[in-house]
C-alpha positions, 0 to 999 in steps of 0.5 A: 983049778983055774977059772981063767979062760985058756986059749987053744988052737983049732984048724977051721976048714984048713986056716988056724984059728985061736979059741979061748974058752974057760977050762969047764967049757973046753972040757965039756966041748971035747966030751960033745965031740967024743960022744958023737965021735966027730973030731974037735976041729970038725965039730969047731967048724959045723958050730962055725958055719951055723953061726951068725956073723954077730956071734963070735965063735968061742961064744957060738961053742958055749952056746952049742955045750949049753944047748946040748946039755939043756937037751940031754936034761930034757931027754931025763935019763935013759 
């Protein structure tokens, strides 16, 4: 398994942007968005609207992926 960041596509209120986010955080990214049934790209855009303007957007989803794992470990098990 690689721990090199890769790069993928996401479309951003209609404009194609380019991410590169490192395989555990893409993965978990896409687990957040199925779990909330939001699309990836839709999710991609609230994360990016929130954002200030000196976070770059692949850092603003690490953020996100850390803060809501953080929050699931807080909430403890069901």
């Amino acid at each position: 398994m690689t721990l090199r960041p890769v790069k993928h596509s996401l479309t951003l209120r209609g404009h194609r942007t380019s991410v590169t986010l490192e395989p555990e955080f893409w993965r978990a990214f896409r687990a957040i968005a199925a779990q909330s049934g939001t699309p990836i790209n839709a999710l991609a855009a609230e994360i990016d609207a929130a954002r200030g303007p000196d976070l770059g957007l692949a850092s603003a989803i690490r953020l996100h992926v850390l803060r809501h794992y953080r929050a699931a470990a807080e909430k403890g098990p069901d």
